[in-house]
C-alpha positions as CSV (number, residue, x, y, z in Angstrom):
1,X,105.6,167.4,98.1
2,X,104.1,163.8,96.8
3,X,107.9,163.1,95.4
4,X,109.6,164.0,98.5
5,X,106.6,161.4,100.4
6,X,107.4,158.7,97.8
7,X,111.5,159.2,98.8
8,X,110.7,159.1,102.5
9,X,108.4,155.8,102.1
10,X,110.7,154.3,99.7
11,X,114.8,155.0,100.4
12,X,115.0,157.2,103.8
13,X,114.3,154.3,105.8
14,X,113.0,157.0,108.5
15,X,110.6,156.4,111.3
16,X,109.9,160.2,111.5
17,X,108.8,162.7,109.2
18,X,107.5,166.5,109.6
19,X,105.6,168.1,106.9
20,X,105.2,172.2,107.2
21,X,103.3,174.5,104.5
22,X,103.4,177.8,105.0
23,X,101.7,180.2,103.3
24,X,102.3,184.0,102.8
25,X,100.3,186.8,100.6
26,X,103.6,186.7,98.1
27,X,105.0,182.9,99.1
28,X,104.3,179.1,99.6
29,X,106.9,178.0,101.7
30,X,107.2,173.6,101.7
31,X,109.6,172.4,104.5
32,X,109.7,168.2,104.8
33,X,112.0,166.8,106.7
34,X,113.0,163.1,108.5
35,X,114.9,161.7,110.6
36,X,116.7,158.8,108.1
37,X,119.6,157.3,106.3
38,X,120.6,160.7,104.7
39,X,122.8,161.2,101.8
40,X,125.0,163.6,100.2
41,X,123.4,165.2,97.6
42,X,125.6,165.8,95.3
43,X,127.1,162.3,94.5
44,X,123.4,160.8,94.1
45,X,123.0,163.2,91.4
46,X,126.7,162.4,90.0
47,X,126.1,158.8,90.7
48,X,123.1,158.7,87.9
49,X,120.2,158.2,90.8
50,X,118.1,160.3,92.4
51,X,115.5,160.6,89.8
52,X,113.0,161.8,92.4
53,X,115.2,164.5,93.2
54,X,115.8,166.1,89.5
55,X,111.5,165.4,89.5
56,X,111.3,167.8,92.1
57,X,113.9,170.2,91.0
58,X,112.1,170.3,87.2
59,X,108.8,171.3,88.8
60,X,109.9,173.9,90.9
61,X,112.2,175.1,87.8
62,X,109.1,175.2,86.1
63,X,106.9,177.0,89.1
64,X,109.7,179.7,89.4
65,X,110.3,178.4,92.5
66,X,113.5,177.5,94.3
67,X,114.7,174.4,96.7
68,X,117.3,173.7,99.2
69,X,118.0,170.1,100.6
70,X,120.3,169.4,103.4
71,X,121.5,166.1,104.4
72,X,124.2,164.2,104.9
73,X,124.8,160.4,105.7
74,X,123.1,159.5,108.6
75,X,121.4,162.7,109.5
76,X,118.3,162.8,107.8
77,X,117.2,164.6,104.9
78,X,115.2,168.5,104.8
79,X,114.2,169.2,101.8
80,X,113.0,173.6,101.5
81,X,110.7,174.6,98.6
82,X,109.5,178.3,98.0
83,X,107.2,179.2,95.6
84,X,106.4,183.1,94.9
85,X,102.8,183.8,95.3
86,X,100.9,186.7,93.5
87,X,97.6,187.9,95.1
88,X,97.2,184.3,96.4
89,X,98.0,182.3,93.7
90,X,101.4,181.4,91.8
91,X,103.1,184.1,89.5
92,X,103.9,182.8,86.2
């Protein structure tokens, strides 16, 4: 969640942002979205940028986790992490 803050504050050029948790007995759900610039995803990652993005896909690689991000130029950015939850806690 801190990395996708930092992205908000520092390229999104937004003057909205949402931040939802949600928590389930077997899932953490993160949802942040906002209401700037946008991007397409894939030709940041091509174009050699986006080194907050790979950040956050590395730590929910390593949390067994999965993410989603939709945006496009000029629509914002929503970025969907889930985290599978065992009795409460992360599953490793």
């Amino acid at each position: 969640m801190q990395e996708s803050v930092n992205n908000i504050i520092k390229h999104s050029q937004a003057t909205e942002a949402d931040v939802k948790i949600k928590k389930e007995a077997s899932e953490l759900e993160l949802r942040i979205s906002d209401n700037g610039v946008g991007f397409t995803p894939g030709v940041v990652s091509a174009a050699g940028v986006g080194f907050g993005l790979r950040g956050i896909e590395e730590r929910v690689r390593m949390l067994g986790g999965e993410r989603h991000i939709e945006s496009a130029p000029g629509e914002g950015t929503t970025i969907s992490i889930k985290i599978g939850l065992k009795d409460g806690r992360h599953v490793q």
